[in-house]
Each structure stands twice: as C-alpha cells, then as structure tokens.
N, C-alpha and C positions, 0 to 999 in steps of 0.2 A: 504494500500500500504506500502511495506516493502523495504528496500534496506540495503545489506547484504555487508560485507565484509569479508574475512578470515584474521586474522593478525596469521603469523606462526612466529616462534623462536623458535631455536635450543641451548642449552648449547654450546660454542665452548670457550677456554681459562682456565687459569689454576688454578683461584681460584675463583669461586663463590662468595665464604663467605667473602671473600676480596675486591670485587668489581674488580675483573681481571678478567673480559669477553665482549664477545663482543656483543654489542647489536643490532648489523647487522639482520633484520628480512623481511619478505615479505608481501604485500599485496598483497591478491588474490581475485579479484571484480568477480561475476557473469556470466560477460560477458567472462570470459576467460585469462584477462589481469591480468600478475603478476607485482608487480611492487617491485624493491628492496627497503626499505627504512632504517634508521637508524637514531638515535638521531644528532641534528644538534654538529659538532665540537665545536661549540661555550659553551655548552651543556655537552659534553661529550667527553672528546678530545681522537685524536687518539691514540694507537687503538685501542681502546673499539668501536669507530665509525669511517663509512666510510661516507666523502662529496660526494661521488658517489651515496649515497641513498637518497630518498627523504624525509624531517624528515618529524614529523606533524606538524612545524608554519609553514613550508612552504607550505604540503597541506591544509590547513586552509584558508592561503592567496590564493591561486590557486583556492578551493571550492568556496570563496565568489568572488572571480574577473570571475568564468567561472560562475557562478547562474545571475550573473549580468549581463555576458554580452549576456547570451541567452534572460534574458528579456529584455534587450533593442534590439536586432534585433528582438523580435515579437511586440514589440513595435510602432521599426520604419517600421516595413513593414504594422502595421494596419494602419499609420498614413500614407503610399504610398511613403514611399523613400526608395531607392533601397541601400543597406550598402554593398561594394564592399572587404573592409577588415576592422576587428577592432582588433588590437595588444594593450595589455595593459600590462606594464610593473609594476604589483602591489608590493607592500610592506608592509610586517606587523613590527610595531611598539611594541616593548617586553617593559613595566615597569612594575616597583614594584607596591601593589594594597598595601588596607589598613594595610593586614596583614604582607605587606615585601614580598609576592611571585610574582614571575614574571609571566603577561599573557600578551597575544596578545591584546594590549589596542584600536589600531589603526589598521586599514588596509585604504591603501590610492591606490584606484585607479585611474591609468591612463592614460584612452584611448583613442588611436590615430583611428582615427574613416575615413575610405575614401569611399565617396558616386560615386555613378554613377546611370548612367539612367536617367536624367534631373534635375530637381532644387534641389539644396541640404537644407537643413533647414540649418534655423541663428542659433545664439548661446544660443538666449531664447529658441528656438525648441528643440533644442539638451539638454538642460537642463532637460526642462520638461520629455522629453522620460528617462533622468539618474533618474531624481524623482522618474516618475513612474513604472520604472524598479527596482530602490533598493526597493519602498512600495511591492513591487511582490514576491523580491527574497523571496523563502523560506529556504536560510542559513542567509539572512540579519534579518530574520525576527524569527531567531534558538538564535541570538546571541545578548550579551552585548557590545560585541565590536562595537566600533566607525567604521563608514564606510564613510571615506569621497572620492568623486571623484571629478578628477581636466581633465576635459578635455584637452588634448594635442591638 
C-alpha cells in the first residue's frame, strides 16, 4: 500500500541565487484535492512566503492529530459509545535537537470529545481509548516526536 502526493513549485521572483523567490508551492493528493502551501512566516518571512499556505509543521501536526483521532472513534465505537463531535485544537512544539536544528519535538493534542447515545465513558475510559489509539496511529508510530494528549 502506497500513498502518493505531488509537491509542485514554480520559479516566480527575481533572484534565485540570492535567495529572492518565493517558495509558494502546491500539494496535489490523489484524491483530487490541491492544497496551497508555503514555508511557515516564522521560517521564511514574507514575501518569499504566504501564511495563506499551509507549511509542513503544520501539516505534520494536522497528520498526527487526524491519525489519532480516527483511531480513537474506531476505538470508541468497538468499545459501544457513540462520539457525536471531536474538535482538537493541536500544537507542535519546534526546539533545537543535539545538533542546534530545529524539529517538531512535541505535538500536544487536545480533544474536546462530545458523546451521545446513552452512557458516556469516565475519564479512565477515555484515556484508555487515547492509549490505545496513539499505540495504532501509524504516523505516531512513523515518528520520534513526543505525542502527548491532554483531554479537554
């Protein structure tokens, strides 16, 4: 099983060899969906980049908060509770490693989880199902990064 992306980028700006261009480029998934993205401002400030694109710590954080959060609703529906919305407002964590370069050290998810359809699980239930949902993800289980969640 394979899963494919396109990254495109165009030259656009007036000096290459200078570092005077803009690093504005696309992703284009499989399924059809293009999506703009560009190095984060913080990163590469404008206008070499646009905060209108989505960088990659950002989709990084986004991959490991949506892997996680699929396995926990198959989680919670083997265990028979009905998960009505779960919003997760994640964050990745940028420090310096041994060498001085900065990586995504942390991602800290956390989600606001609302049941319906009769008894909702306590907070050791809910737990378990975060356990057993990060031991599954397979981007939790891709990476070095710390993945901590803090249920809301």
């Amino acid at each position: 099983m394979n899963h494919t992306a396109i990254i495109h980028w165009t030259l656009q700006g007036p000096d290459f060899l200078a570092g005077r261009y803009s690093r504005e480029h696309t992703w284009i998934f499989d399924g059809g969906v293009t999506v703009p993205a560009s190095p984060s401002p913080h990163i590469v400030p404008a206008p070499w980049s646009n905060a209108a694109g989505v960088d990659p710590e950002e989709a990084f954080v986004a991959a490991v908060a949506s892997c996680h959060m699929l396995w926990f609703l198959h989680m919670a529906k083997d265990a028979g509770y009905i998960v009505a919305s779960y919003e997760d407002r994640a964050e990745g964590e940028m420090t310096r490693n041994e060498q001085g370069k900065l990586w995504v050290s942390r991602v800290t998810l956390r989600p606001l989880i609302a049941w319906t359809g009769g008894e909702a699980p306590n907070a050791s239930v809910v737990a378990e199902l975060h356990h057993r949902a990060h031991d599954e993800c397979f981007i939790a289980k891709s990476i070095r990064t710390e993945v901590v969640t803090l249920p809301v």
